[in-house]
N, C-alpha and C positions, 0 to 999 in steps of 0.2 A: 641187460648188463648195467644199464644207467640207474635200473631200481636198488640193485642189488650193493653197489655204492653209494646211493643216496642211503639206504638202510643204516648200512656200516659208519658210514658218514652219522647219520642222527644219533647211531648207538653208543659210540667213541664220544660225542660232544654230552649227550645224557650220562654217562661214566664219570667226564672228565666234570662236570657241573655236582655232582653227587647224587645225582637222583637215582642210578641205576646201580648194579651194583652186579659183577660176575666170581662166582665162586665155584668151587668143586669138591666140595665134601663128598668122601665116601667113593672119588669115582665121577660121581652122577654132578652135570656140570648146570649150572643153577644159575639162574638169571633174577637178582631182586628188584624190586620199584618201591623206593623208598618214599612212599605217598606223605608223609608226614612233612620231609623235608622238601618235596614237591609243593605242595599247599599251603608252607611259610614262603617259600622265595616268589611263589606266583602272587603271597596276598602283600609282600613286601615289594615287585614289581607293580602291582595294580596300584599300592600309594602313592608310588613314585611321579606314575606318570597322572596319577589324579593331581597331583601336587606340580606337575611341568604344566597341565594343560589349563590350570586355574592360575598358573603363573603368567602363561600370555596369552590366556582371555584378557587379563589384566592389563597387560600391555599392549594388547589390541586396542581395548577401551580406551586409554589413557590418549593413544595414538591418534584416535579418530575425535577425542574431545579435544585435542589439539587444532588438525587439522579443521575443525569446522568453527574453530575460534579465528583461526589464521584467513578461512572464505568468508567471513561474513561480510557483507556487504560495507559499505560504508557511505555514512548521512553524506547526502548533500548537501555544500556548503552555501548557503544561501544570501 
């Protein structure tokens, strides 16, 4: 039972995004996969997060050339 909702669940969220697409011409009830507009939003998801994960690398870096400015030791005064 829990498949059979997860199904309807993924199929409703693919509808509602535009990728799929239900029709029934003639009768005969027709299920489309709109591959085109699949393969733009996934290649405009993939930049996104190229673009968040290059963002706090960056901030990661930044972070830690911080923090090892802030440990360095310091001269003894003599």
């Amino acid at each position: 039972m829990r498949a059979i909702i997860g199904v309807a669940v993924l199929l409703l969220v693919l509808a509602w995004g535009g990728w799929v697409q239900f029709s029934s011409p003639d009768g005969d009830p027709t299920m489309r996969v709109d591959a085109d507009k699949v393969r733009q939003d996934t290649a405009v998801m993939v930049e996104k997060s190229k673009r968040a994960l290059d963002e706090t690398a960056a901030k990661v870096d930044a972070r830690l050339d911080d923090a090892r400015l802030d440990t360095e030791p310091l001269e003894a005064e003599q």
